[in-house]
Residue, then its C-alpha position, 0 to 999 in steps of 0.5 A: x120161179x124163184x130158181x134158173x134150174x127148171x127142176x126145182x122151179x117144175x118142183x115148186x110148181x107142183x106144190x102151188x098145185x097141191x095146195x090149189x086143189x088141181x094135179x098136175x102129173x110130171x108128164x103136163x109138167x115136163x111138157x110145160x117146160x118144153x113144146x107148151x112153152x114154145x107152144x104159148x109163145x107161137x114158137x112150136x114151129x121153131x123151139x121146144x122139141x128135137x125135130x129135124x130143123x128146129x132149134x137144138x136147145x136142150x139139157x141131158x139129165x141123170x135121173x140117178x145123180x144121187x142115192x136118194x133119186x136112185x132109191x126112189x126110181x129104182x122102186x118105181x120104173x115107169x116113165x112118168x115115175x122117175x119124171x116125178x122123182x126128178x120134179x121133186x127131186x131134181x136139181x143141178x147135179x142132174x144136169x150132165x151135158x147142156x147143148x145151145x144150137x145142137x153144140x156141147x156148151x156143159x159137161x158135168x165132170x165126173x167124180 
């Protein structure tokens, strides 16, 4: 991707889809950007999920970090729904915490 926010670079992934011809739904998307990755680099074991003894890499995200993000989840609730809107809405102000080997790294300060 052209971005370090997973967000916009799942964003742009799925826009490379739609002009190929090939759907990919926000649960694929977001699953690439978790256990398939560390499942393609043979780390599964070790990354990419919250179970006990993996590794504790993770971000906690705010799908109504705007008005317009509010609007569009608040019109669609599902889980897959409001994981769209933060594929193709999400960017940095999503990001409330991040957390590097289960310790707080980044707190999103409120306003």
């Amino acid at each position: 991707g052209t971005s370090f926010n997973l967000l916009r670079t799942l964003g742009e992934a799925y826009k490379i889809c739609q002009l190929r011809n090939y759907s990919l739904s926000a649960l694929q998307g977001f699953y690439m950007l978790t256990q398939g990755a560390a499942d393609s680099l043979g780390l599964s074991d070790q990354i990419g999920n919250l179970n006990p003894g993996s590794d504790a890499d993770f971000v906690v995200l705010n799908p109504r970090f705007d008005a317009l993000t509010q609007l569009r989840i608040d019109a669609d609730s599902t889980c897959e729904d409001t994981l769209f809107a933060l594929t193709m809405l999400g960017d940095d102000r999503a990001t409330v915490a991040t957390y590097v080997a289960g310790q707080p790294q980044y707190q999103q300060q409120e306003l």
